[in-house]
C-alpha positions as CSV (number, residue, x, y, z in Angstrom):
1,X,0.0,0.0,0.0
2,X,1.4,3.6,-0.7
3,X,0.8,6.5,1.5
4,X,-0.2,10.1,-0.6
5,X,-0.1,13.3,0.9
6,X,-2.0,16.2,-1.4
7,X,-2.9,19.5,-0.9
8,X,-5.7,20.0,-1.9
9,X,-7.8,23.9,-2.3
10,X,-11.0,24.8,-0.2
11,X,-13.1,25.4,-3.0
12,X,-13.3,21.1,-4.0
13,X,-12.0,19.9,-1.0
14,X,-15.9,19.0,0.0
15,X,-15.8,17.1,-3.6
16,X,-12.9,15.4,-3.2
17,X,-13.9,13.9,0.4
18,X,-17.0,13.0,-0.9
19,X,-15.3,11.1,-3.6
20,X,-12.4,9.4,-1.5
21,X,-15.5,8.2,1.1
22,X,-17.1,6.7,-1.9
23,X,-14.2,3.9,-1.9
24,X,-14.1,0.9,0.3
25,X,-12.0,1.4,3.6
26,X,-9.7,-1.7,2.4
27,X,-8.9,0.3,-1.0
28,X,-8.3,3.6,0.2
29,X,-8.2,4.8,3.9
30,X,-8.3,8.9,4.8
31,X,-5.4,8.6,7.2
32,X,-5.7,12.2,8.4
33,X,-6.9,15.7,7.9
34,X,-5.5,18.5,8.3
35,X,-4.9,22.1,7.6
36,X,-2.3,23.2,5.4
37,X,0.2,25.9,6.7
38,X,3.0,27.8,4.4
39,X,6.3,27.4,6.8
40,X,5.7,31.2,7.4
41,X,2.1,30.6,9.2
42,X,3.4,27.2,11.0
43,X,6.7,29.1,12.2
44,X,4.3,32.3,13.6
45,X,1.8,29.6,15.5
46,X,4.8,28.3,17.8
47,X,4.4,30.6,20.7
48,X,7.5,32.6,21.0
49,X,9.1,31.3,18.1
50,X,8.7,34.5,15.7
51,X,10.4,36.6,18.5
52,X,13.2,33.9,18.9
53,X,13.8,34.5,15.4
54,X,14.0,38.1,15.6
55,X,16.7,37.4,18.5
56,X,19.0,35.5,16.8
57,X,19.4,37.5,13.7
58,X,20.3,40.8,15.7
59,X,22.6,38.6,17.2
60,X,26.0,40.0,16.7
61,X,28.1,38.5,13.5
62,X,31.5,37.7,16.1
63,X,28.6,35.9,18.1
64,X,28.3,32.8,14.9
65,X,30.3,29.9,14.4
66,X,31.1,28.3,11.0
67,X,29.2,24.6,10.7
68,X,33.1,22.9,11.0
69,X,33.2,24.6,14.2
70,X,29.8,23.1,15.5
71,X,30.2,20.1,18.3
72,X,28.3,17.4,16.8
């Protein structure tokens, strides 16, 4: 079985449903719904995260360290 994940626009989203429920449950199975969010939106519905953001880029430029420098 594969698993699909679409985006799909309000205006036939109703449709769509409707057509998907139409199918038996062995065939195709709605796996979850949810509401799409640009990375913008999602980023700006993490409490605090925005502002965290805002932080770190007036964080001085002496302040960074180069990715070889990073303790992985």
């Amino acid at each position: 079985m594969q698993t699909v994940t679409l985006k799909i626009e309000d205006s036939v989203s109703d449709k769509f449903l409707w057509l998907l429920n139409h199918f038996n449950q062995k065939e195709i199975e709605i796996l979850e719904k949810t509401t799409y969010l640009s990375d913008d939106e999602y980023i700006k519905s993490i409490q605090g995260m925005e502002q965290s953001i805002i932080q770190a880029s007036d964080e001085p430029v002496k302040n960074y360290v180069s990715r070889d420098e990073l303790d992985w």
